[in-house]
C-alpha positions in Angstrom: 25.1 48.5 -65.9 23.0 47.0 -68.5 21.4 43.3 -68.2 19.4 41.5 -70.4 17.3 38.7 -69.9 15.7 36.3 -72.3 16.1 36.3 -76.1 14.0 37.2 -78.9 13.7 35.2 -82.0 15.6 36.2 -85.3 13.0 38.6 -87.3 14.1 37.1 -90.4 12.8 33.1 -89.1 10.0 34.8 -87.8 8.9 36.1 -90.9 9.2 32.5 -92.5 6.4 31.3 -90.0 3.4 30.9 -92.0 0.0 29.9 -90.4 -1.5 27.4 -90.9 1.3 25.8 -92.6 4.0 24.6 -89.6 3.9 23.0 -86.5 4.9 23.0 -83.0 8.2 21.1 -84.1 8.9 23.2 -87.1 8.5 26.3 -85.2 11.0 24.9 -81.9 13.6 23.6 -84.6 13.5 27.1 -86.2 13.7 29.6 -83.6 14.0 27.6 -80.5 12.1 26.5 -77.0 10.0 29.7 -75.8 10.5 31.5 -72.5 6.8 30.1 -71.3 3.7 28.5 -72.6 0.4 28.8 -71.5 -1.7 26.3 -69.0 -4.9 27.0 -70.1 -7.0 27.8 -73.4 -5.6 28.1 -76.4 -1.8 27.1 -76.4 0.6 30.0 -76.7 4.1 30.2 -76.5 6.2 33.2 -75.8 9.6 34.7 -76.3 10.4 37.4 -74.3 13.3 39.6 -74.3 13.5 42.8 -71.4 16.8 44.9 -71.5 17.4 47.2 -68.2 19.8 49.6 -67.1 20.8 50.3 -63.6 22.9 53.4 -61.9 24.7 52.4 -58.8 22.1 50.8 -56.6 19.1 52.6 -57.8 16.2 51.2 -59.0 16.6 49.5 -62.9 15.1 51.1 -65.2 13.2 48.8 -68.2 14.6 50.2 -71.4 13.1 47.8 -73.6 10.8 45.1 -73.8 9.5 42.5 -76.6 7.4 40.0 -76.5 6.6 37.5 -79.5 3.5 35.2 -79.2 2.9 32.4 -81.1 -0.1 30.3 -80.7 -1.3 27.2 -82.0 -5.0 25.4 -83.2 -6.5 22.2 -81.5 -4.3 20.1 -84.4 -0.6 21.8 -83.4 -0.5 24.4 -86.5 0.3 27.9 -85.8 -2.7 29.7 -85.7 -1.1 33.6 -85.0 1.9 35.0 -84.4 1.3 38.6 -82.3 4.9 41.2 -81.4 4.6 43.8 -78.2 7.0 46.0 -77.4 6.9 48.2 -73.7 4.3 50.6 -75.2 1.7 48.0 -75.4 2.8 46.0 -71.5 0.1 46.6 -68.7 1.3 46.8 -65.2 -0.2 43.6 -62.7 -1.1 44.4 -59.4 -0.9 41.0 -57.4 -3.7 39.9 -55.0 -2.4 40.3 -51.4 -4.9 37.5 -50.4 -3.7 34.2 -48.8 -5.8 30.2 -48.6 -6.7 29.5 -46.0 -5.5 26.0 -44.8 -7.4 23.4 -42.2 -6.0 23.1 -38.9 -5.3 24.9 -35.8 -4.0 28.5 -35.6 -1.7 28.8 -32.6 -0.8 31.7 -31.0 2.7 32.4 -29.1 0.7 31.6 -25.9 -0.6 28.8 -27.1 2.8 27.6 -28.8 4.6 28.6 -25.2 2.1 26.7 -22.6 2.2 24.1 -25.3 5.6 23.2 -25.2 6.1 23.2 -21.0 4.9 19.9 -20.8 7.4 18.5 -23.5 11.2 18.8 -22.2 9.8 17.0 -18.5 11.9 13.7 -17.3 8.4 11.9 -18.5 8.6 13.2 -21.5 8.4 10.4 -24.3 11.8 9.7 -25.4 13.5 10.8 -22.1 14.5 7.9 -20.0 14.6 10.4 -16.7 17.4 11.4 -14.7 20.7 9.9 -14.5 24.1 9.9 -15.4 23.9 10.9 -19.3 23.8 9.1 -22.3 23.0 5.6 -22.8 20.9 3.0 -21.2 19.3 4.1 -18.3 21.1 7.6 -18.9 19.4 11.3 -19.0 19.0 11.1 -22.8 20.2 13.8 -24.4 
């Protein structure tokens, strides 16, 4: 089975994107919205294509990749326009860190002894003992 995901921009646009010359707009109405944009520094957008193939349930396998970067100056102009292909991608090894958050960290215990008090007939809520449902009821 072969997939592909994302879609790279027609070479013969992309050679019609001059720097310097169009903008943000000219560049979306000519080859499209990109995949992503970066959040920080210099604004960057990217088209990326990857095209795998996959044997029964076995791992895929990438069989290509392509990535077209375009990025802009401080007034909207394109400033660059870079291509990589799967010879040029780096693998990312994620950080297996987490935040920490405020508050307390309960254990099961503490989660367990916790929670005895709460179902009791004076438990808030419960109206105590009694026939069911309803005024004066158990309060289900």
């Amino acid at each position: 089975m072969i997939h592909t995901d994302g879609q790279i921009p027609d070479q013969v646009k992309l050679a019609t994107i001059e720097p310097g010359v169009q903008t943000e707009d000219d560049v979306k109405k000519l080859i499209g919205t990109p995949s992503t944009e970066t959040v920080y520094g210099e604004k960057t957008w990217y088209y990326i294509t990857k095209r795998t193939s996959q044997i029964a349930f076995f791992t895929p396998t990438v069989e290509e990749q392509k990535v077209v970067a375009i990025s802009f100056d401080q007034n909207g102009k394109v400033n660059g326009i870079h291509q990589y292909g799967l010879d040029e991608a780096k693998d990312v090894s994620p950080v297996a860190r987490t935040t920490p958050t405020k508050g307390k960290h309960l254990t099961i215990l503490d989660q367990m002894l916790g929670n005895l008090n709460r179902y009791g007939a004076a438990a808030p809520g419960r109206a105590g003992p009694g026939p069911g449902p309803g005024p004066g009821g158990g309060g289900y």
